[in-house]
C-alpha positions in Angstrom: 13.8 -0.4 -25.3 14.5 0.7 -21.7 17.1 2.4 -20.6 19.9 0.9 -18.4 18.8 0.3 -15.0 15.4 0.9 -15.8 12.3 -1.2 -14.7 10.6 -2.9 -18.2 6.8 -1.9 -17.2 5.7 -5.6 -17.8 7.5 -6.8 -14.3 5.1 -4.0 -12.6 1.4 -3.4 -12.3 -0.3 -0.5 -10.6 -2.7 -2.1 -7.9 -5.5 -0.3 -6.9 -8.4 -1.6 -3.9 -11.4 0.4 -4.7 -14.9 0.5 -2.6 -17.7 2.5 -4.1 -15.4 4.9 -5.9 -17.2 5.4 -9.2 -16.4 9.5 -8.8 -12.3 9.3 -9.0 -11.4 5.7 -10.3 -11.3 6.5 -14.4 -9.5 9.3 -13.6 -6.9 7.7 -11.4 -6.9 4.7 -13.9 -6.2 7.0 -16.9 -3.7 9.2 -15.2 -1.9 5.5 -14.2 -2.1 4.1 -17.3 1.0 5.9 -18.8 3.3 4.2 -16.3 2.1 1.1 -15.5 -0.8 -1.3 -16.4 -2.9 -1.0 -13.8 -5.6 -3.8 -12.1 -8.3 -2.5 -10.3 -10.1 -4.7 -7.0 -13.3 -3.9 -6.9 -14.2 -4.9 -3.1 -17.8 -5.7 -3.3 -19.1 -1.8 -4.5 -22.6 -1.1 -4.7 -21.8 1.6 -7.6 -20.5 1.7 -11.3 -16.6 1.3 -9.5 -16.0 -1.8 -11.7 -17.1 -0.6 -15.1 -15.8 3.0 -14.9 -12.6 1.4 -14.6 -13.2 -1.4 -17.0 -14.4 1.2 -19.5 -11.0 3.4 -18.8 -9.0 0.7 -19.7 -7.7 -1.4 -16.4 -8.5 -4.5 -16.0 -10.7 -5.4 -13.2 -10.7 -8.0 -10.4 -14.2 -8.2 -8.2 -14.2 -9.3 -5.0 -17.7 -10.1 -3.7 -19.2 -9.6 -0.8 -16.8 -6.1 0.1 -14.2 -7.8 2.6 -12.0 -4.5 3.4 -8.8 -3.6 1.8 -6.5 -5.9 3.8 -8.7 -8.4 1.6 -8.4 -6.5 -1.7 -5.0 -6.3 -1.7 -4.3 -9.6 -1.3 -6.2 -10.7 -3.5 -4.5 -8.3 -5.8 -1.4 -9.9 -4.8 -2.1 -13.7 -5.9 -3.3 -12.0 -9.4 0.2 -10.2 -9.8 2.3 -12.8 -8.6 0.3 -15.6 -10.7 1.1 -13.4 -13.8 4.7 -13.8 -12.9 5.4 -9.6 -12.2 8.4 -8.8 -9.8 6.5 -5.9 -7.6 3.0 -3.8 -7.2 2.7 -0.4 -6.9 -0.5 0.4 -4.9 -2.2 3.5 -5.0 -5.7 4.9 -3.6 -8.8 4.9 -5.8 -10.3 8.4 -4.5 -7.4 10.7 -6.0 -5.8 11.0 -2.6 -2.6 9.7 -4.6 -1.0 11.6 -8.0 -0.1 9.0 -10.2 2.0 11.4 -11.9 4.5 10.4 -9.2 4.8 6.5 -10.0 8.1 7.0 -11.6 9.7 8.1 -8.5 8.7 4.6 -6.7 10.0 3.0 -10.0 13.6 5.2 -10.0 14.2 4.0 -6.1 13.1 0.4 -7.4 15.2 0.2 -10.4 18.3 1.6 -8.3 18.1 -0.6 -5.3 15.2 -2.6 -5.6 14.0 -2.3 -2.2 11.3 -4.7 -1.2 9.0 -2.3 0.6 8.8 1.9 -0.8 6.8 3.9 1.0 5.1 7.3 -0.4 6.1 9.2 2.2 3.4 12.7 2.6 4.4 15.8 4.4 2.8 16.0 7.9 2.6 19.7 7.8 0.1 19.9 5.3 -2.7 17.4 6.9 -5.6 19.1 8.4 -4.6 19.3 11.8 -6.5 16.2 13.4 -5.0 14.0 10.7 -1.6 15.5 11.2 -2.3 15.0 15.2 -3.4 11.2 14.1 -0.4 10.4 11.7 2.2 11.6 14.2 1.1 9.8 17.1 0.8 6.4 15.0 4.4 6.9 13.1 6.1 6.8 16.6 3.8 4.4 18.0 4.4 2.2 15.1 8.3 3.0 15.0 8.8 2.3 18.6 7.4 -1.3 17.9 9.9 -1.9 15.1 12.5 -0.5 16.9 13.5 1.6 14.0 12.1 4.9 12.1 9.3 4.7 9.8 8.4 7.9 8.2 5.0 7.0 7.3 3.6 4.0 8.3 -0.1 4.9 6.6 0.6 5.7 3.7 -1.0 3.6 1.1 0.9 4.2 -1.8 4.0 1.6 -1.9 5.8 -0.5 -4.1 5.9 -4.3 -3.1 8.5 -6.7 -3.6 7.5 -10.5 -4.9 8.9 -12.3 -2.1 7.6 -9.5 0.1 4.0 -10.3 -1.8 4.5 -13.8 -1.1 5.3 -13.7 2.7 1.7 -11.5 3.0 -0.5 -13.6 1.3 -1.3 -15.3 5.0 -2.0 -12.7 6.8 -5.4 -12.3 8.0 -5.6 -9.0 8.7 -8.8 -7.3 6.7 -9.0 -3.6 6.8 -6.4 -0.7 7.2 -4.2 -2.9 9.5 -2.9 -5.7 6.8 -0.6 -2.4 5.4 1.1 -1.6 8.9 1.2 -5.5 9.2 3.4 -5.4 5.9 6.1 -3.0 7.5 6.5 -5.7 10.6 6.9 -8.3 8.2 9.1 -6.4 6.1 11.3 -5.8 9.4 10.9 -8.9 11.0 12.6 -10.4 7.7 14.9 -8.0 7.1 14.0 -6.6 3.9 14.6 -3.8 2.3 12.4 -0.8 3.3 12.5 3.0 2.1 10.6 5.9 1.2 10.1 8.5 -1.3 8.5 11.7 -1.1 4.6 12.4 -2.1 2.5 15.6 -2.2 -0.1 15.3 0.6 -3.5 15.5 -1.2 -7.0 15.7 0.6 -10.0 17.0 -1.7 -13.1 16.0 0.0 -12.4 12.0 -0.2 -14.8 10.1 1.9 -12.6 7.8 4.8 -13.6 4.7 5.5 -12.2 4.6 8.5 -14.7 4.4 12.0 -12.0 6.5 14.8 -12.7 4.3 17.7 -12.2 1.1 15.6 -9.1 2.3 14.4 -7.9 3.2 17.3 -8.3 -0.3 19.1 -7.0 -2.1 16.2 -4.5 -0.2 15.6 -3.4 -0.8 19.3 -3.5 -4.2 18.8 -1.1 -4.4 15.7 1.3 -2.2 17.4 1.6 -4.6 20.7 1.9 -7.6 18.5 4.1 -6.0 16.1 6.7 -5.1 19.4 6.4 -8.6 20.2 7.0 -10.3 16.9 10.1 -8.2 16.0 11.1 -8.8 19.7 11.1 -12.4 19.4 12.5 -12.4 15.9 16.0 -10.3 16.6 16.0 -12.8 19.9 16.1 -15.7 17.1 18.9 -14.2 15.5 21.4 -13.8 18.6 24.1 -16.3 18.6 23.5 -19.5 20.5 
């Protein structure tokens, strides 16, 4: 029986986009496991992702050809939501994430059930260009929602339903659809907060092509500004 306040681990599920990541993903599946049930997308791999994790016990949804995470966490989404959970916890496949810290997303959910928790790292223990990187999105990205976010790419979050629902229309693809979930979040005025994470980097491979990054990530900060501009103008009085 749960204790009072605390989250029954049936209304959760541990969400977890993986792309050719048969290396880390049965041991961040097994080191999940204790804490939630977890579901593993497999975004089109070319590798043994999907039956490492099958074989480790998660169950696994492939998505075929690989569409980009934006994709795979959507698709993730509709799954969770169709098996009637309240929230997703979503977490790296490369180990970048300790999973032996899901109970502090689950402690800030069960106490104020927030509809977006961010795992918020410690800057000062990136390698320097990351650290450079991270800092000069964060304010980017908080000057467009006009309030502090601590860490707007960190990947490991617990979502809300209704904060699920509201994202399943997005058509962002890649990195962006997660920074697209903290305008959306704002715009609606949801619930957002963060908890603390260790900041881990052990040779994980980045998907992540600079100059591409860099222009879209431009782009979703400019229409982020605009959307939460025009949705506290359609709140004003008369």
């Amino acid at each position: 029986m749960s204790a009072p306040g605390s989250i029954p681990e049936p209304e959760i599920i541990a969400l977890i986009p993986a792309y050719n990541e048969q290396d880390h993903i049965a041991d961040v599946v097994r080191r999940a496991l204790p804490y939630l049930p977890v579901l593993v997308v497999d975004d089109g791999s070319r590798d043994a992702t999907a039956g490492c994790a099958e074989a480790t016990g998660a169950a696994v949804l492939r998505q075929i050809p690989n569409q980009g995470k934006g994709a795979a966490l959507r698709a993730g989404f509709r799954r969770t939501l169709e098996e009637g959970r309240a929230a997703a916890l979503t977490l790296d496949a490369d180990g970048q994430h300790d999973p032996a810290e899901i109970p502090r997303f689950l402690e800030a959910y069960a106490a104020r059930r927030a509809d977006l928790i961010i795992g918020v790292r410690d800057f000062s223990q990136m390698p320097f260009t990351r650290r450079i990187a991270n800092t000069a999105g964060r304010r980017a990205f908080s000057w467009a929602v006009g309030q502090p976010i601590p860490d707007n790419q960190s990947g490991y979050r617990l979502i809300s339903r209704r904060l699920m629902e509201a994202l399943l229309g997005s058509a962002e693809q890649g990195f962006e659809f997660e920074v697209e979930m903290i305008a959306v979040c704002v715009e609606r005025g949801y619930a957002l907060e963060g908890v603390p994470i260790s900041t881990l980097y052990a040779g994980e491979r980045s998907h992540i092509h600079p100059l591409r990054h860099i222009a879209h990530f431009s782009r979703i900060v400019w229409q982020t500004r605009q959307r939460i501009r025009q949705a506290r103008r359609a709140r004003l009085p008369g």
